[in-house]
C-alpha positions in Angstrom: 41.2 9.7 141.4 45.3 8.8 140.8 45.8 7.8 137.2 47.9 4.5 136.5 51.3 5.5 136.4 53.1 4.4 133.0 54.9 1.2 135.3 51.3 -0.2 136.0 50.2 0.6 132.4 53.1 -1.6 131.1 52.8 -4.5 134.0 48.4 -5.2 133.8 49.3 -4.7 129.7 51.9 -6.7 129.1 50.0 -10.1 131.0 46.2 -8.5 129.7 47.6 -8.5 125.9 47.0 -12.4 126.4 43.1 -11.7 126.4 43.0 -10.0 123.2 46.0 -11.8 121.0 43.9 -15.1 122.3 40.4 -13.8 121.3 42.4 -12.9 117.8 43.7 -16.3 117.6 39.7 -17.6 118.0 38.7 -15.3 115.5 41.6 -16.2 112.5 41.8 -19.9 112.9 38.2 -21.2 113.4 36.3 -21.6 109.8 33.3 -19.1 109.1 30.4 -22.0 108.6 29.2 -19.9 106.3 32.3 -19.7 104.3 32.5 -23.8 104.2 28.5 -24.5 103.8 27.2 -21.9 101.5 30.0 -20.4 99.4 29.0 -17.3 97.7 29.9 -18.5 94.3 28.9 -15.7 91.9 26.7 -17.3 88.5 29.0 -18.6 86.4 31.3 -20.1 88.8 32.1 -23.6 88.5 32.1 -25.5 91.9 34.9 -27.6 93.1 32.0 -30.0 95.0 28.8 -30.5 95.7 26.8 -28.5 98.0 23.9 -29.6 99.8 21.1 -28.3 102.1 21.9 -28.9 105.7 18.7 -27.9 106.8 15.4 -26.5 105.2 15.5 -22.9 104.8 13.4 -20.6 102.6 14.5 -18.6 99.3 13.5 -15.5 100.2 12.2 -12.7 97.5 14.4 -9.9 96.4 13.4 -6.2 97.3 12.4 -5.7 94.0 10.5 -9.0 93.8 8.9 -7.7 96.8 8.3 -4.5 95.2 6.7 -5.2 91.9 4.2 -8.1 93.4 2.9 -5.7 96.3 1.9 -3.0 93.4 0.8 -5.9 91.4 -1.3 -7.1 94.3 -2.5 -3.3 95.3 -3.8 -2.4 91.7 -6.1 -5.3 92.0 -8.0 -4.3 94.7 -10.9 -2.5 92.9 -11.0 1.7 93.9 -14.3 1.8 96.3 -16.6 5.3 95.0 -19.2 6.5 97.4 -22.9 8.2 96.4 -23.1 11.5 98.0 -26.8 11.7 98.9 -25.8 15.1 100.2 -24.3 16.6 97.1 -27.1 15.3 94.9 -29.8 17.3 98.0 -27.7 19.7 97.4 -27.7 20.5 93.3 -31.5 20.0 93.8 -32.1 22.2 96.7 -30.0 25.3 94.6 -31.5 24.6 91.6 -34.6 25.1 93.4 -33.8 28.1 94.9 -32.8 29.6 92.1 -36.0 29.3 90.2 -38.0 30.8 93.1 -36.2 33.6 93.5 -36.7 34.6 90.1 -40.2 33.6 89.9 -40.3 36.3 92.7 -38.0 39.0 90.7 -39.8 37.9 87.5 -42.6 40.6 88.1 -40.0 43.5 89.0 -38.4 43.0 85.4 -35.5 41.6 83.8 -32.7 43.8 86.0 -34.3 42.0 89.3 -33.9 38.8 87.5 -30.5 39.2 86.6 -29.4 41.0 90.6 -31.2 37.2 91.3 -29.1 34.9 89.0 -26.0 36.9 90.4 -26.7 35.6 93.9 -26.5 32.4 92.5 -23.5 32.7 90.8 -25.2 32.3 87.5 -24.2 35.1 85.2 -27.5 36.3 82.9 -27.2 38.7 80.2 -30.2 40.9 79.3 -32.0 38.7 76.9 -31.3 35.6 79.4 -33.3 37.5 81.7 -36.3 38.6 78.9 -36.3 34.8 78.3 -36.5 33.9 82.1 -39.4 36.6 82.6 -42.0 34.2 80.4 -43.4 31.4 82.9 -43.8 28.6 80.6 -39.8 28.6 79.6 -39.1 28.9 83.1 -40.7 26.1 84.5 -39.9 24.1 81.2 -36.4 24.8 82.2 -36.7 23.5 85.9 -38.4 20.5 84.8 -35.9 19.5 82.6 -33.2 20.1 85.3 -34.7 18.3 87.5 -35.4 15.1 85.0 -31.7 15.6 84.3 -30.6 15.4 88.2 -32.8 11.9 88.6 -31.4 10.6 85.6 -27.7 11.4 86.0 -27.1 12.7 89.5 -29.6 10.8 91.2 -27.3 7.4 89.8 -24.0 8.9 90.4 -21.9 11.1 88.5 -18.1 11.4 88.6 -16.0 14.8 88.8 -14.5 15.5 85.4 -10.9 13.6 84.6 -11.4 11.2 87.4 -12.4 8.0 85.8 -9.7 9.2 82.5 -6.8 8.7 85.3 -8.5 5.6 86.8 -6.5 2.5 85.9 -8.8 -0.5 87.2 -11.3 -1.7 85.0 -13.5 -2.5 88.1 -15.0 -0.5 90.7 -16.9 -1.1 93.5 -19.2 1.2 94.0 -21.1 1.6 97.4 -24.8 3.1 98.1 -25.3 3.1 102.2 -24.4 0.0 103.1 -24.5 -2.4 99.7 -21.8 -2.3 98.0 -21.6 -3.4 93.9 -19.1 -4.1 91.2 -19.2 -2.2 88.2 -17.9 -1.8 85.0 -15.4 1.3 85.0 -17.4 2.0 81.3 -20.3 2.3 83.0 -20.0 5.0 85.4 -21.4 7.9 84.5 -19.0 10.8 84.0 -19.2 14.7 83.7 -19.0 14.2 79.8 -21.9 11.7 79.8 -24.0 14.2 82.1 -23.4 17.2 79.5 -24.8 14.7 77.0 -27.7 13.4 78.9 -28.8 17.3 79.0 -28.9 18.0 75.2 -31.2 15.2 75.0 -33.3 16.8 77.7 -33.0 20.4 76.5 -36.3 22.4 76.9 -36.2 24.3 74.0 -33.3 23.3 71.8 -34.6 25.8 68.8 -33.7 29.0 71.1 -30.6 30.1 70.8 -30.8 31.8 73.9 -32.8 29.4 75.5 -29.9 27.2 74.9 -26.7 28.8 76.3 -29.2 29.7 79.7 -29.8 25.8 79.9 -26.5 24.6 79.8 -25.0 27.7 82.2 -27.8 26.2 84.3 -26.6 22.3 84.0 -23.2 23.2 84.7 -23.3 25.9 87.7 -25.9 23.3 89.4 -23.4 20.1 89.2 -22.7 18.3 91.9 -20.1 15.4 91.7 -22.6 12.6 93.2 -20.1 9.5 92.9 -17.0 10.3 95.1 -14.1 8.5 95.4 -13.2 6.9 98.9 -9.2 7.1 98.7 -8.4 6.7 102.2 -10.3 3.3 102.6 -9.2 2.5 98.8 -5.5 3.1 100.3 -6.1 1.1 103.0 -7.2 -2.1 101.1 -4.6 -1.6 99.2 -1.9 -1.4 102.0 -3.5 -4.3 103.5 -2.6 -6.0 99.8 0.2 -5.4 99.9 1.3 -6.5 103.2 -0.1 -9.9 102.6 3.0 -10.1 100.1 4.7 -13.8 101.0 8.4 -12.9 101.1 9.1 -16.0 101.1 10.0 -17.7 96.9 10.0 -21.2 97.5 11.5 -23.8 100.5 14.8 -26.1 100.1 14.3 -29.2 102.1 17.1 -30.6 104.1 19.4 -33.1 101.3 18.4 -31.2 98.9 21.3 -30.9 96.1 22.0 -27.3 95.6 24.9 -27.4 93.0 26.7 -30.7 92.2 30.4 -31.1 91.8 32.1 -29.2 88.8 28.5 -28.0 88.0 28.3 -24.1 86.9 26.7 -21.8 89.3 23.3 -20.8 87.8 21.0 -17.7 88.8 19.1 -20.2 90.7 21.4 -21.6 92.7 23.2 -18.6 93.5 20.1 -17.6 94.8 19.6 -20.8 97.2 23.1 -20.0 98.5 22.6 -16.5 98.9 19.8 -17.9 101.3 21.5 -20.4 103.3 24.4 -17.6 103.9 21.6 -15.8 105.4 20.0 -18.1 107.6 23.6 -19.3 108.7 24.3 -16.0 110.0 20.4 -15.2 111.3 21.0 -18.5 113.8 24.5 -17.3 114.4 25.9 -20.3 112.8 27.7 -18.2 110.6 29.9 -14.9 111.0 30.7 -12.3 108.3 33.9 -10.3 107.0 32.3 -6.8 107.7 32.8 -4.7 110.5 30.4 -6.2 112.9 30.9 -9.5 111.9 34.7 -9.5 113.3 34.0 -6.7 115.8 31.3 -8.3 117.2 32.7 -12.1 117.8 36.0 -10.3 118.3 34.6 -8.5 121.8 32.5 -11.6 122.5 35.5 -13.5 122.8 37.2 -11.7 124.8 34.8 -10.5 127.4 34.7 -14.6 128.1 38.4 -14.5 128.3 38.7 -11.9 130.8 36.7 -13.9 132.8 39.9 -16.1 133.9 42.5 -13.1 133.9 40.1 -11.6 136.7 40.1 -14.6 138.3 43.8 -14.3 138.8 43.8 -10.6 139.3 41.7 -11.6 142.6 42.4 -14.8 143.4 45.9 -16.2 141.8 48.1 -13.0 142.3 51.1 -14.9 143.0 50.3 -16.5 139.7 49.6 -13.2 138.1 52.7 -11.7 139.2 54.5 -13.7 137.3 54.7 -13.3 133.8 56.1 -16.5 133.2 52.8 -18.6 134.5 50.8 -16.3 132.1 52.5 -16.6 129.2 52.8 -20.5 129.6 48.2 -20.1 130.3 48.3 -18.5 127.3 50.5 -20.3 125.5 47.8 -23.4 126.1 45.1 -21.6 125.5 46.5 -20.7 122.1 47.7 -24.6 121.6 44.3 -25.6 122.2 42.5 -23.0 120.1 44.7 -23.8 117.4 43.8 -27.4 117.8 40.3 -27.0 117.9 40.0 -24.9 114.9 42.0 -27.6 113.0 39.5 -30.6 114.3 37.0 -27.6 113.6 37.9 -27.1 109.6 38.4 -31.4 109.3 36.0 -33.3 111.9 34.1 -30.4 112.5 31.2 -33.4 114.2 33.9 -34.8 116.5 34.6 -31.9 118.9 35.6 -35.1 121.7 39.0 -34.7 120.4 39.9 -31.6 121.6 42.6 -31.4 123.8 41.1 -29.5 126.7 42.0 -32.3 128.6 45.9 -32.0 128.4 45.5 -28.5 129.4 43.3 -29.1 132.5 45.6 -31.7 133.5 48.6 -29.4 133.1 47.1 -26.4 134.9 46.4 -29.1 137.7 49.3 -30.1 138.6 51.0 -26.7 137.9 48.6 -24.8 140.0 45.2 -26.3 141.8 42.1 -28.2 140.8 39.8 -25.3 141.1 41.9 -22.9 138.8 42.5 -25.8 135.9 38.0 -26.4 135.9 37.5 -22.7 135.2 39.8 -22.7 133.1 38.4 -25.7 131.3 34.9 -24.2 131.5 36.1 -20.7 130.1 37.6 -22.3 126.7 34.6 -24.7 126.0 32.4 -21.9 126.4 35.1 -19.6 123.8 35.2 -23.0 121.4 31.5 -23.9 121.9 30.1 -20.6 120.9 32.1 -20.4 117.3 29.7 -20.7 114.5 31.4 -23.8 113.2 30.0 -25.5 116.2 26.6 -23.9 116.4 24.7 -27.1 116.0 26.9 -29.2 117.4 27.6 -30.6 121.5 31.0 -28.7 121.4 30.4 -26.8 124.2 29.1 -29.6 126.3 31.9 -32.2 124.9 34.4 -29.8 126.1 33.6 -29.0 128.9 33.1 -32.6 130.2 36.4 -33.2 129.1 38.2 -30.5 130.7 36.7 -31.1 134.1 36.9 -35.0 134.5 40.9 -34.4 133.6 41.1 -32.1 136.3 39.0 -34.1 138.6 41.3 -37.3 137.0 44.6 -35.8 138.7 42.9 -35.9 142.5 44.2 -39.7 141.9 47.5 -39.3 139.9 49.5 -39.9 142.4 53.2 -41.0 140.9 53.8 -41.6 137.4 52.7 -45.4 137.6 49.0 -44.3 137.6 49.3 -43.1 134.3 45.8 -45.4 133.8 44.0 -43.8 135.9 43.1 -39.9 134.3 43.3 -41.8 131.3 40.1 -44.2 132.8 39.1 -41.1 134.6 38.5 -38.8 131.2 37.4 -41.9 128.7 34.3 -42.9 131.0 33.5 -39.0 131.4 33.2 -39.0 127.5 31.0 -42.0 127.3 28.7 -40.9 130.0 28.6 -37.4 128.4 28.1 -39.3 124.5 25.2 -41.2 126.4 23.3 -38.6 127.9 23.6 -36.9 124.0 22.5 -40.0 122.0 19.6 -40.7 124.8 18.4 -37.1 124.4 19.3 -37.0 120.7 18.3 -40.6 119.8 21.9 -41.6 118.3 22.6 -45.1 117.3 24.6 -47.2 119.9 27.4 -47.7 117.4 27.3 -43.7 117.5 27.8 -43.2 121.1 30.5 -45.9 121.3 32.4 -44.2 118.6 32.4 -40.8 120.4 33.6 -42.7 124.2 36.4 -44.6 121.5 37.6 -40.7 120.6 36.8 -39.4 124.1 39.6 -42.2 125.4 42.0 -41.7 122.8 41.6 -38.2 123.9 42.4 -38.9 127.3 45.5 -41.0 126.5 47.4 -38.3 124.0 46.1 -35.7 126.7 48.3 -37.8 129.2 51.1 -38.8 127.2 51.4 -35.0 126.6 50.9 -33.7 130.2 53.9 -36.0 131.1 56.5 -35.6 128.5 55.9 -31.5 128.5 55.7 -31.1 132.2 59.2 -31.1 132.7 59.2 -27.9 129.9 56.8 -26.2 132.2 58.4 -26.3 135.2 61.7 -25.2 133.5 59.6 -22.5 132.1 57.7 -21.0 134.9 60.5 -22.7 137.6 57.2 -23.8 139.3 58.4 -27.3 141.4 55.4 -29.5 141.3 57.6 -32.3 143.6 58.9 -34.7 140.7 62.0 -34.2 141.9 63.5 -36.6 145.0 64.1 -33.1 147.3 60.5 -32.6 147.1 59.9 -35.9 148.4 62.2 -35.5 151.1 60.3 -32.1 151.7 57.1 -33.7 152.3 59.0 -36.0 155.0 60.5 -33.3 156.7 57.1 -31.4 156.8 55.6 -34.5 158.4 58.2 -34.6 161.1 57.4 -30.9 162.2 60.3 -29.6 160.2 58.6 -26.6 158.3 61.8 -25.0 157.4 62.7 -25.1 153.6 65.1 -27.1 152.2 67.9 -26.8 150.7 68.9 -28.3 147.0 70.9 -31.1 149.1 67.5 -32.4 150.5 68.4 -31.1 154.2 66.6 -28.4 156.3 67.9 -24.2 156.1 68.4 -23.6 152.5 66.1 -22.8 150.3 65.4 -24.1 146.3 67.4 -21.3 144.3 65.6 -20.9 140.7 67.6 -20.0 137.4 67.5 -16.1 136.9 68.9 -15.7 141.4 64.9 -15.8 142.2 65.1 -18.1 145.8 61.6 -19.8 146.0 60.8 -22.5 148.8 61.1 -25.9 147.2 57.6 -27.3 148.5 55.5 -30.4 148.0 53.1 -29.3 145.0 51.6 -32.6 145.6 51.6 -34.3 142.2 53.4 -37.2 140.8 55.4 -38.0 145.0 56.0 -41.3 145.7 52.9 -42.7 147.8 55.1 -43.0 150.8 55.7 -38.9 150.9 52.2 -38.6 150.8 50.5 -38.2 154.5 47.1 -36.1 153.0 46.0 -34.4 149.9 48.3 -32.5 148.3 48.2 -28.7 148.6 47.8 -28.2 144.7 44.7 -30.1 144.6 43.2 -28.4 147.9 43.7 -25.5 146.1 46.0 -23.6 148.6 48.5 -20.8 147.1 52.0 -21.7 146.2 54.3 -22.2 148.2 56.9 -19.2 147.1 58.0 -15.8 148.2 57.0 -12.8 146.5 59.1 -11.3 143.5 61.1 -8.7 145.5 
């Protein structure tokens, strides 16, 4: 693969530089809607006018708003505890166990007994195990456990420090399948279990009866009433994902700040918001790095669109640097103009003048090129965020494609009328079709097709009195002059020689700068009489020049 040697480089850059010094152009002189609609005045600012709601739009809930309400939300859902059935089986069943196995070792003495408490885990001293040897205390003992387990365990009884750190007052407490509300008082705790078994105590008078009954109530606890944190968690994520972000809706009219009014909290807030849904429907653009990269590109990849078209299919236009500088000289003059009608009658986008350029690009170089042209802009102007809810791109585009339909009839400088008629009833048809499919007023399509003509005839005023400039610029001939006539005569006799600046046949049209190019009939503005068939600018056939040596 050959790399582009530095000459190339220079010649695609120098006529290329158009696409992005155009797209610049597009970026710097159209408003930012966002910028003219909701100014972000800061509270305390005092307003310069009054600003009202476009459209209905919702106040939206800071992330801290957001924040505090979820939690708020979450701690109300009441902590769900479970009864383990299991764990209460389970302090009965060991308890149990226990007492047989030292009913058994009972009758081998108290060294048995206490080898029996050790498998256990219950730790007996010698006169624990004395005590335990005597039937009565021993089954006095197991009856009072197992009173204590129905009474406590058997209801539900929490781990110790869990209900200290609970912070809901509520709690639902589920048994199988029902499920019940209940005081967070009046669950039953480790503390309240310790004190339900000094009222149960077998044989509070012993001393060491009593520090064997309450190693026994504590080695046998079981936490019956469990906690269910992951299904807690999940009602409580469920909480707080039902969080409206949404603060409260401005309706379209509504006054947001009136004129020389100070900027409160509130209303800072309701601006904040219509900056944000400007820019979410793209209505809007922003000063940040994607905000101008992003519109920046966009522009220009539309742009490019024409400067391929004449890398492929105008080279003799693209070869001269002249022809692209005067395309983007237009493009420029009507971006310019449409970001001034943007910034004053932003709902009036029929006075653009993307009919004087379509009519110039027409007669200086075919039909065909001046309507993608045409299309190409309205679709660059259309798609700026000042014009996001308006028919800019359609306006435009109608506009720029009935002027260069309108020159197929401009024949000599008499039928100035004629694009003029041609673009004005293009307007009105295209302001019909809106205010039939928009339900304007009839006074409000009228006043559009009254624009749309006044449009045309500045448009054409323009294309004639700067066409002359443009043919001294490019030294395009588009057959104004009397030698073209006599050009188109000669053709018609069979004379296809070129002619010379004298009007006869041999010499050719010598242009300032020593460049010779063939003086042919460019078909626009000849007397009728020169004109046997369509001229070749409106057929769309390549100039009629030699190539730059």
């Amino acid at each position: 693969m050959n790399l582009p040697t530095q000459e190339q480089v220079r010649y695609h850059g120098s006529r290329w530089a158009w696409v992005f010094a155009l797209a610049v152009v597009a970026n710097v002189s159209f408003p930012s809607s966002a910028a003219d609609v909701a100014p972000l005045l800061e509270p305390g600012a005092r307003t310069d006018r009054e600003i009202i709601a476009p459209f209905n739009f919702v106040v939206n809930k800071s992330e801290d708003e957001l924040q505090r309400e979820a939690e708020e939300l979450a701690a109300s859902a009441k902590p769900i505890y479970e009864f383990r059935q299991r764990a209460f089986d389970s302090s009965a069943t060991a308890m149990a166990a226990f007492f047989d196995a030292v009913e058994a070792a009972a009758e081998q003495g108290a060294q048995a007994i206490i080898r029996a408490g050790r498998d256990f885990g219950v730790g007996i001293n010698l006169p624990e195990a004395a005590y335990l040897t005597k039937g009565g205390k021993r089954r006095a003992l197991q009856q009072a456990l197992n009173e204590l387990f129905d009474r406590t365990l058997g209801l539900g009884v929490t781990a110790p420090g869990v209900i200290n750190v609970e912070q809901s007052r509520e709690v639902i407490v589920r048994r199988g399948s029902n499920e019940s509300s209940v005081q967070r008082d009046q669950i039953l705790t480790f503390v309240n279990y310790l004190n339900r078994a000094k009222t149960l105590h077998p044989d509070a008078g012993s001393s060491v009866g009593d520090v064997l009954y309450l190693k026994l109530v504590r080695q046998f606890f079981r936490p019956t009433l469990v906690q269910n944190k992951l299904e807690t968690e999940r009602r409580r994520n469920e909480l707080r994902g039902s969080v409206d972000p949404s603060k409260y809706i401005v309706r379209a009219g509504d006054r947001i700040v009136g004129l020389n009014e100070v900027v409160t909290n509130e209303a800072h807030e309701r601006l904040m918001a219509l900056h944000q849904e400007l820019l979410r429907r793209g209505a809007a653009t922003t000063r940040s790095v994607r905000g101008v990269l992003g519109p920046l590109i966009r522009d220009m990849l539309i742009l490019s669109i024409f400067w391929v078209l004449l890398v492929f299919y105008r080279r003799e236009t693209y070869r001269e640097h002249r022809e692209v500088a005067l395309i983007g000289s237009m493009f420029a003059l009507v971006l310019l103009q449409a970001a001034a009608v943007a910034r004053f009658y932003p709902e009036h986008s029929e006075i653009i003048f993307l009919p004087f350029m379509a009519m110039m690009m027409t007669v200086l170089f075919n039909g065909r090129v001046s309507m993608i042209a045409a299309m190409i802009l309205s679709v660059v102007i259309g798609l700026q965020p000042v014009f996001h809810d308006m028919p800019a791109l359609f306006l435009c585009t109608v506009g720029g494609v009935t002027a260069a339909l309108s020159v197929r009839t401009l024949r000599r400088r008499s039928n100035f009328y004629i694009p003029v008629l041609v673009i004005a009833v293009g307007y009105l048809v295209g302001a019909l079709a809106l205010g039939l499919a928009s339900g304007w007023p009839v006074q409000e399509i009228g006043l559009r097709g009254v624009w749309g003509a006044m449009n045309a005839l500045i448009s054409a005023g323009l294309t004639f009195f700067l066409l002359p400039v443009a043919e001294s610029v490019t030294h395009i001939t588009t057959g104004s002059e009397p030698v073209a006539a006599q050009a188109v005569v000669a053709r018609s006799a069979g004379d296809l020689r070129p002619q010379r600046g004298d009007g006869k046949p041999g010499g050719s049209g010598v242009q300032p700068g020593g460049r010779e190019r063939p003086v042919g009939p460019r078909g626009l503005l000849l007397p009728r009489r020169g004109q046997s068939e369509e001229p070749a600018v409106l057929r769309g056939k390549p100039d009629a020049r030699r190539e730059p040596p």
